[in-house]
N, C-alpha and C positions, 0 to 999 in steps of 0.2 A: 081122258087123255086128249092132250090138245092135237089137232089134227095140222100136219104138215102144209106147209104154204103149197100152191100150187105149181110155185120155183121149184120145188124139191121133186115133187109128184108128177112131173110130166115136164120133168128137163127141156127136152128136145123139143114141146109144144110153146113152151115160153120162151125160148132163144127164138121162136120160127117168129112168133108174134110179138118180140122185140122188134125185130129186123124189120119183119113187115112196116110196125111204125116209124122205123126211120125213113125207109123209102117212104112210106107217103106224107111224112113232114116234109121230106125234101121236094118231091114230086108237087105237093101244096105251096109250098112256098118259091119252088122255080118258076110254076106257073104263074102265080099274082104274081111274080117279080117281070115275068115277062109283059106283062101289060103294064105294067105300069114303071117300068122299065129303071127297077132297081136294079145298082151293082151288083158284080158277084160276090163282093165285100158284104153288101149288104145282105145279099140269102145266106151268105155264109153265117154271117152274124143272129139273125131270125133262126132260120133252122135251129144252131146250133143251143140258141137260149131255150127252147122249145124242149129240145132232146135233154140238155141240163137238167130244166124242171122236171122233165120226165124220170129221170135218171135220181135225181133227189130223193123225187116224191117213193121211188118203188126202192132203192135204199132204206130210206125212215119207216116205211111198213111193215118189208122182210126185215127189218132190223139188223141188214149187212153192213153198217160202215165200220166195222174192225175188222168181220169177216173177209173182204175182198180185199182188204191191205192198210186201209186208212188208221196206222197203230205206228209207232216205233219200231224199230228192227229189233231185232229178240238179239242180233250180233252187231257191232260194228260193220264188223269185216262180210254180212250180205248185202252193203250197198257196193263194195267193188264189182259184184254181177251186171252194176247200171252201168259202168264205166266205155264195153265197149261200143253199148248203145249211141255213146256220146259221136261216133264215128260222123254221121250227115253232117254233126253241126262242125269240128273240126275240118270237116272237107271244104265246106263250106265258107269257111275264114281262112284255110289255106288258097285256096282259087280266089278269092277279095269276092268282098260286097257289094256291094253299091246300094251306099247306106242312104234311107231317108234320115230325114230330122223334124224335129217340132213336135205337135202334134202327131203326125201320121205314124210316128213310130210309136208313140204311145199307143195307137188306136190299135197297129197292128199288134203289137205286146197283149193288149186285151183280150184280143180278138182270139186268137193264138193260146192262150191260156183256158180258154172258154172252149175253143176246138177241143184241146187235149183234155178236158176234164170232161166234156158230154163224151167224146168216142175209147178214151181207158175205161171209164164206168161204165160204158157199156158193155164194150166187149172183152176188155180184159178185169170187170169188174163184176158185172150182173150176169154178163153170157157164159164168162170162164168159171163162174162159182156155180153156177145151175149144171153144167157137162161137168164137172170134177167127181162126179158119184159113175159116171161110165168111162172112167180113165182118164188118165194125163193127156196119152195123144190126141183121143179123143175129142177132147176139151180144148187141146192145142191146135189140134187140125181145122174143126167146125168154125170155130173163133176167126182166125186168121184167114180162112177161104171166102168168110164172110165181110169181114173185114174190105178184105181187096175187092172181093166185088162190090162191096157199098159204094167205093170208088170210080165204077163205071156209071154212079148217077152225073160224075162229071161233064159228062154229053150233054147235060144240059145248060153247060157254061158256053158250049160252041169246038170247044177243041176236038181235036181230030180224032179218029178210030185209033190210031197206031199210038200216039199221045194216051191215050185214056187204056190200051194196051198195057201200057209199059206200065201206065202209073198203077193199074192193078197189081201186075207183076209184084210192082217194089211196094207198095202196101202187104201184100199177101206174107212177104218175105218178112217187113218189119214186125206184122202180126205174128209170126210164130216166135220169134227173135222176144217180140215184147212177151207174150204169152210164156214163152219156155224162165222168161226171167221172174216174173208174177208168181209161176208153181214153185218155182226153188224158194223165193225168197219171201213168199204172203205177202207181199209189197205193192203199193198201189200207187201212192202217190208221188215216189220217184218218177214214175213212168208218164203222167202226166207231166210234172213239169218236163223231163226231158222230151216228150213229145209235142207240147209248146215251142221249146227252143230250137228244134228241127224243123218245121212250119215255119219257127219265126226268121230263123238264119235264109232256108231255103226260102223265103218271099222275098225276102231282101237282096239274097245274090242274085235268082234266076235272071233280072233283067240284063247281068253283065256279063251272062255264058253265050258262048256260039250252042245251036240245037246240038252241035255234034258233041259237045264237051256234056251237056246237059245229059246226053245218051250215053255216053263212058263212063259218066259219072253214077248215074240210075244203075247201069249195068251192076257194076263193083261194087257198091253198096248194098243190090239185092243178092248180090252173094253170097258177100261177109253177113247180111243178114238171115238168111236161110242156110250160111253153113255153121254160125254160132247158135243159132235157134236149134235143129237137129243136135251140133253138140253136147248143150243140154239137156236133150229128152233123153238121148241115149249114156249119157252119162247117168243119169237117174236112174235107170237099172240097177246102176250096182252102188249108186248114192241115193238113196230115197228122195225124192222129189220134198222139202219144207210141205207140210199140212198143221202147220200150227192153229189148235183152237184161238176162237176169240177172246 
């Protein structure tokens, strides 16, 4: 009898040692960046290829990529669950952009697609399928708490405590929001792109907000995201949460 991957068999040790390796991809890569005084663009970009390959390589082993979501939807009608996701980047085009052009918008498009594909496969892909064997919330809660703190590696971009505060906040918020979407509907790669296009709107507007609209706006968003995210967990009580085989 084939023996169970070690994903399977010690859930909680292999989410811990996930995690662990992103923090010190980023922690290794902030550091040479600070000497040698790469952009944050550019750690962003380093890290993020690093966690990709990582995130590939431990997919094609456990032989998850239908398993985490990477499949067609069994309905039509489970991609309308992504829709109110869409919320940042509509905010975000209603308050106007301040668009680049040329190249740079290409770059950040890249950029931005590469974000979303290393940190959904991560955490709402490798992380959220290893805790599904000790519950939904479970799964939803650990993910998402992890998530938002991964976010306070931002300190080492320079920004501020109360800055790097918030952005956890509203990470933690999108993380259940994304996660609660993941368990209903076995879907992966919606969530990715739409988490591209939130990054990608939100790098392009921020430079046209006052701090103070930037903070009304984080507020409200981590709302509606931690109050549609709960929505769905608690609705799955009495709608069974999608556990579609691969």
């Amino acid at each position: 009898m084939k023996r169970p991957p070690f994903a399977e068999r010690h859930p909680l040790w292999f989410v811990a040692l996930l995690e662990l390796a992103v923090i010190v991809v980023y922690l290794l890569v902030g550091t040479a960046a600070h000497f040698t005084r790469v952009s944050n663009d550019g750690v962003a970009a380093i890290a993020t290829t690093a966690l990709s390959v990582l995130a590939t390589g431990l997919l094609s082993a456990l032989g998850w990529w239908r398993v985490v979501g990477f499949k067609r939807a069994v309905q039509a009608r489970d991609l309308l669950w992504f829709l109110p996701l869409l919320l940042p980047v509509l905010l975000s085009v209603f308050l106007g952009l301040a668009f680049r052009t040329g190249v740079q918008t290409v770059e950040l498009l890249l950029l931005t697609l590469l974000i979303g594909f290393s940190e959904e496969t991560i955490c709402r892909g490798l992380m959220l399928q290893a805790l599904k064997a000790r519950g939904p919330w479970t799964a939803a809660i650990v993910t998402s708490v992890l998530f938002g703190l991964s976010h306070s590696l931002n300190l080492l971009s320079g920004k501020s405590g109360a800055e790097i505060l918030m952005q956890v906040g509203y990470a933690l918020a999108i993380g259940l929001g994304f996660a609660a979407v993941a368990l209903r509907t076995n879907l992966l790669w919606p969530l990715i792109l739409i988490h591209a296009l939130i990054d990608f709107t939100s790098f392009l507007g921020k430079t046209g907000l006052s701090p103070t609209w930037n903070a009304v706006a984080g507020i409200g968003v981590t709302f509606a995201f931690m109050s549609y995210g709960l929505f769905l967990m608690r609705r799955g009580k009495q709608d069974t949460l999608v556990q579609v085989p691969a």
